[in-house]
N, C-alpha and C positions, 0 to 999 in steps of 0.2 A: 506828140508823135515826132514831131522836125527833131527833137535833142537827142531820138535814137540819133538820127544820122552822124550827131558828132559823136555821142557817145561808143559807138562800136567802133568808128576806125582809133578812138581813143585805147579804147581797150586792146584792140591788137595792137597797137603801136608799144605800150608798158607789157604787154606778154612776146613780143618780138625782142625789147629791149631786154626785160630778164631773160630770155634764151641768151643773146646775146652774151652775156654778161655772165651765166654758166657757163656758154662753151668757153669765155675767156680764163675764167677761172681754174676749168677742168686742162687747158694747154697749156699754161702757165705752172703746173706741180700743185697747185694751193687743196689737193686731196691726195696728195702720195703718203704724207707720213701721219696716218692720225692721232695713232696710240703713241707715235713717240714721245712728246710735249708733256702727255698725261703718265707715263713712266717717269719722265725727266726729273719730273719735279719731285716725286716721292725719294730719288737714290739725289737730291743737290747736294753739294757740300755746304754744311753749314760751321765748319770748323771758326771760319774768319769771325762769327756772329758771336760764339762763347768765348766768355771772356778769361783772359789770362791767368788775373790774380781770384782766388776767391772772396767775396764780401769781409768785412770783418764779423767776428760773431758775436751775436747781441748777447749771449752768455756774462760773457765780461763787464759792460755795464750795469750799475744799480736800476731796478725796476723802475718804473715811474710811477709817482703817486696820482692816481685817476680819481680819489675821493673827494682830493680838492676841487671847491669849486672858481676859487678863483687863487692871485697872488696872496702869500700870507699878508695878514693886519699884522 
């Protein structure tokens, strides 16, 4: 029964600190734009990431022999 006593002012003390710790959140902006971030990403440019030249095409080279099981004898 004595570890109620610590245990309830413990408890308000972690639900005073998370209030806290909202209202700082909620003054600071950190809920103004929520949907922007999650648009953002869908329209980003990704031009710098595709690259310039295109691959060479494996057309050109001869097939490779996959029957082999190892270097010729």
């Amino acid at each position: 029964m004595e570890i109620l006593y610590m245990l309830v002012p413990l408890a308000i003390l972690l639900g005073l600190t998370g209030l806290v710790a909202l209202i700082w959140a909620i003054r600071h902006g950190q809920f103004e734009d929520m949907e922007g971030p999650a648009h953002r990403i869908l329209f980003e440019d990704d031009q710098s990431l595709v690259p310039v030249q295109p691959p060479p095409s494996t057309a050109e080279s001869p097939p490779a022999d996959h029957n082999s099981a190892g270097p010729p004898a």
